[in-house]
C-alpha positions as CSV (number, residue, x, y, z in Angstrom):
1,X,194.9,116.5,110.1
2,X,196.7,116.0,113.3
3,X,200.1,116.3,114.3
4,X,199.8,112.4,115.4
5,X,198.9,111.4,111.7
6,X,201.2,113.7,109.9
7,X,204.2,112.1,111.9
8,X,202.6,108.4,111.2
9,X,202.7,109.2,107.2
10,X,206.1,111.2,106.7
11,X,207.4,108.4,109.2
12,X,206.0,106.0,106.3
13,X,207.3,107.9,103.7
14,X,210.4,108.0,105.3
15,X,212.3,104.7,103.6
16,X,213.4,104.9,99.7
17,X,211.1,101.7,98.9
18,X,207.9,102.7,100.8
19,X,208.4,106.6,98.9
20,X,209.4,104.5,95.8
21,X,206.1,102.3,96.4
22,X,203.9,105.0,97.0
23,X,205.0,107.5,94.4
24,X,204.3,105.0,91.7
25,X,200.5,104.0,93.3
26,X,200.1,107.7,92.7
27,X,201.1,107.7,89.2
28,X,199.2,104.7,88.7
29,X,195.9,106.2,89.1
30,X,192.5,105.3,91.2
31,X,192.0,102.2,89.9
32,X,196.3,101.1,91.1
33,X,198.3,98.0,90.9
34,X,198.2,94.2,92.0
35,X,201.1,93.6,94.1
36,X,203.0,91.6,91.3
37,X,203.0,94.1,88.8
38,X,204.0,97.0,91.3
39,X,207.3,94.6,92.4
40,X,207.8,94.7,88.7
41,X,207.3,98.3,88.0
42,X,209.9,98.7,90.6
43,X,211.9,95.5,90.2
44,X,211.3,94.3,93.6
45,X,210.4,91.1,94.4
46,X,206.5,90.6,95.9
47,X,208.1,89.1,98.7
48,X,207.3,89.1,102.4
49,X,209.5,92.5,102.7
50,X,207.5,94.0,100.2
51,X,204.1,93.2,101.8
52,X,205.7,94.6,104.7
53,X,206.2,98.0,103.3
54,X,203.0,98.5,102.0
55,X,201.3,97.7,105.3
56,X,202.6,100.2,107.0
57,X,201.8,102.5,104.0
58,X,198.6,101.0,104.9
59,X,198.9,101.6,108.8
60,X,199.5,105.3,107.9
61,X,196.1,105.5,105.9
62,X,198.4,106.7,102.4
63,X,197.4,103.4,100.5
64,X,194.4,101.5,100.2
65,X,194.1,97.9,98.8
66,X,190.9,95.9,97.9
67,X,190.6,92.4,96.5
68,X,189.8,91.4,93.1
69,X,189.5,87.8,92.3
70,X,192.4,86.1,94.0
71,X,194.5,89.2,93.1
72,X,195.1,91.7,95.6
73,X,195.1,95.6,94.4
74,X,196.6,98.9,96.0
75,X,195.9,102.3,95.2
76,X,196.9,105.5,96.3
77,X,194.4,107.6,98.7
78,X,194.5,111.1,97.6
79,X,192.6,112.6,100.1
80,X,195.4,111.0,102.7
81,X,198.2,112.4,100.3
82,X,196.1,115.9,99.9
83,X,195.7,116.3,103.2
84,X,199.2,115.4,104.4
85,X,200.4,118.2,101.9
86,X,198.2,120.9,103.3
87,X,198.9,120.1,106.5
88,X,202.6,120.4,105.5
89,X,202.2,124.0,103.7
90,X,199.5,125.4,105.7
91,X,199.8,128.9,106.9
92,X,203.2,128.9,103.8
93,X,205.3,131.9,102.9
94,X,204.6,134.0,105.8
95,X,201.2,135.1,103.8
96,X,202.5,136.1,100.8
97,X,201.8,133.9,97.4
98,X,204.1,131.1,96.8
99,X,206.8,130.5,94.2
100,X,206.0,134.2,92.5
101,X,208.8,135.9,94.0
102,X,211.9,135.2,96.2
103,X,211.2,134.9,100.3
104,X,214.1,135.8,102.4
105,X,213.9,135.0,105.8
106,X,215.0,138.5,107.9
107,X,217.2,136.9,110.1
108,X,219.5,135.4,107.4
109,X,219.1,138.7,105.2
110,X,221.9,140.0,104.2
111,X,222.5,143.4,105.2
């Protein structure tokens, strides 16, 4: 992943509805929501603001949607989401295995 598309997905994930929106496509499994009954799960109206948020969770490649019937469904895309996270913790904790012991940065050591 690029620079480029890690800012266009964090910008995404940047407002409490889209984060809210696309936490709960990832709970919700491959096979996600229709729009109504993500609004509901969130208790938001599927309203024009709402379609708004999840295009440009769209835009930023973190959700998918496909149609089914006259229904309209969106899903999560976990390779987007796992590849936005190791981008995010590439090259982590200096080398050293994370979250098995303390890192303290040597500048804010105290001494």
């Amino acid at each position: 992943m690029d620079i480029e598309l890690a800012t266009n997905a964090l910008k995404a994930l940047a407002h409490e509805t889209r984060l809210r929106i696309f936490r709960s496509l990832v709970q919700a499994g491959p096979e996600g929501l229709c729009v109504a009954d993500l609004a509901g799960h969130l208790n938001a109206e599927a309203n024009g603001s709402f379609s708004f948020h999840l295009k440009e969770l769209s835009n930023a490649g973190l959700i998918r949607s496909r149609q089914a019937s006259r229904f309209i469904y969106y899903s999560a895309n976990y390779p987007a989401m796992n590849e936005l996270l190791g981008y995010l913790s590439d090259h982590c904790c200096a080398g050293e295995p994370c979250g098995e012991q303390e890192h303290v940065c040597a500048t804010t050591e105290n001494t």
